[in-house]
Every structure is written in C-alpha cells, then in structure tokens.
C-alpha positions as CSV (number, residue, x, y, z in Angstrom):
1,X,-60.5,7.6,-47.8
2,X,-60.2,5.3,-50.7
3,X,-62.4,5.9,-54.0
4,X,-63.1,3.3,-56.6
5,X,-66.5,3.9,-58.1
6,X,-67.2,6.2,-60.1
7,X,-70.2,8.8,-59.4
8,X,-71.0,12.8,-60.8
9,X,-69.8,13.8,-57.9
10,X,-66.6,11.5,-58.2
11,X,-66.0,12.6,-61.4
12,X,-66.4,16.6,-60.6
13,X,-63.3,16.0,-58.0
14,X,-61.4,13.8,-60.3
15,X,-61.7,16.7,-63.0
16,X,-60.1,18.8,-60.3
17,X,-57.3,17.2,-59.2
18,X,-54.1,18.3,-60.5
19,X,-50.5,16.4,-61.3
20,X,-47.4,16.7,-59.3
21,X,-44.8,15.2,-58.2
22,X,-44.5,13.5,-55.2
23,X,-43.0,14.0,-52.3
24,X,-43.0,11.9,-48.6
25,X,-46.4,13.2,-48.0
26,X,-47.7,11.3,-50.6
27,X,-46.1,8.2,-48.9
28,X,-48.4,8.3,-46.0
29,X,-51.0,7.0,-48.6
30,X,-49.7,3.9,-49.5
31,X,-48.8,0.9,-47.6
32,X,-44.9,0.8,-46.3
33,X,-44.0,-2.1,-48.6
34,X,-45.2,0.1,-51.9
35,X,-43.7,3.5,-50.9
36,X,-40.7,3.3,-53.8
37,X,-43.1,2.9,-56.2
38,X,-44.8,6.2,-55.6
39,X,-41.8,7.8,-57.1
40,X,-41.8,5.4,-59.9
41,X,-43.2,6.2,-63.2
42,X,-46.8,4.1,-64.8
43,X,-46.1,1.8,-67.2
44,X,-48.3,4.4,-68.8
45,X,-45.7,6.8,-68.9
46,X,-42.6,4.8,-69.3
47,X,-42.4,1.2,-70.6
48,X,-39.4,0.9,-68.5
49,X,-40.3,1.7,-65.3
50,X,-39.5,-0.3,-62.2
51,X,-43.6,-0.2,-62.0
52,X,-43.7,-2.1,-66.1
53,X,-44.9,-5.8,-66.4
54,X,-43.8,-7.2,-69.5
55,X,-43.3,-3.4,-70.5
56,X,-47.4,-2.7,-70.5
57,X,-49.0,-3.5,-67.5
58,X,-48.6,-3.7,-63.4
59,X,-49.3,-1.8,-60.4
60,X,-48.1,2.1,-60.3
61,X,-48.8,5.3,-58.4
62,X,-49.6,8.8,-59.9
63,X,-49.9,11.8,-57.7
64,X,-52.4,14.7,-57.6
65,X,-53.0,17.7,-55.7
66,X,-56.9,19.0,-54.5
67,X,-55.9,22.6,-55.2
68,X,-60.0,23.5,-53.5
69,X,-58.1,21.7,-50.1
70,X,-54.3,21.6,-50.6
71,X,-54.7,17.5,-49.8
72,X,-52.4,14.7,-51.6
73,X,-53.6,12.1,-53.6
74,X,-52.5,9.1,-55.0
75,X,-54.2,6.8,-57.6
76,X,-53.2,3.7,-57.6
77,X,-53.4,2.1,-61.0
78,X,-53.6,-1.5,-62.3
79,X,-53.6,-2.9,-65.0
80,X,-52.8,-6.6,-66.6
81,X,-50.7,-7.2,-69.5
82,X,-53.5,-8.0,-71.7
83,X,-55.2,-5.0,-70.8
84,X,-58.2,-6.8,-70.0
85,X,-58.5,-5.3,-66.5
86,X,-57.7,-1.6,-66.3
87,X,-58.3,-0.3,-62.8
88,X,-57.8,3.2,-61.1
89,X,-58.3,3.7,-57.0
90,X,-58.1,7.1,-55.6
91,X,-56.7,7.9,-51.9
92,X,-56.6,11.1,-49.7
93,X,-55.9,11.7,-46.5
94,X,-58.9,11.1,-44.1
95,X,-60.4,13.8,-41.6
C-alpha cells in the first residue's frame, strides 16, 4: 500500500505513526536498488548524508512504526535543491 494524498483519515494515521530505526523489515518496502538508503539519514537530518544533493535536497527514507498494528513504514521523501518540490509517500506492508 502506498499513500500520497493527504485525507482526515490519512492524516489521523500519520499522527500515529511513530520513529524508529530501521531494520531489514523495513527493506521489504523499498525497491532492491534503494535498500542502503533506508539506513541512510534525510538530508533533513544530516546535510551529509549519502541521501544529500548539493547538501539540501534528494531522495531519503525515514522509518515509522503503526504501534495500533505493529506494521513498518517507510516514507519516502523527495525533495529538489531548490526546495520547490517537497514530496512525502508513505508505504506499509499490504494484506
């Protein structure tokens, strides 16, 4: 299940979810070629990171827990260098 608009109910989950580490679980949501950069910090985070374009922007992973379900999730963020597109996705395991 992927998630990228935004509803009440959307937002009542994402208000939920809490942040954790991750772990190889968390690499079953992401495609095989991305998996390092699960462990990776966001440019966010760290201006360094492996994940940093020009030390503000790129593609990164943060991980979550549903504590109502005990699922994994990972939001994959993206953002330009500008700033001018700033764009979160959410993923969980489907049933």
């Amino acid at each position: 299940m992927s998630i990228e608009r935004e509803s009440p109910y959307v937002q009542e989950w994402l208000g939920r979810l809490q942040p954790c580490e991750p772990n190889t679980l968390y690499t079953t949501l992401v495609e095989s070629d991305k998996i390092a950069s699960v462990f990776h910090p966001c440019a966010d985070d760290d201006k360094d990171s492996p994940s940093a374009v020009g030390r503000s922007g790129g593609p990164c992973f943060k991980s979550f827990t549903d504590p109502d379900f005990g699922l994994p999730v990972v939001a994959h963020h993206y953002r330009t260098v500008g700033g001018n597109i700033d764009q979160w996705t959410y993923k969980a395991p489907e049933s």
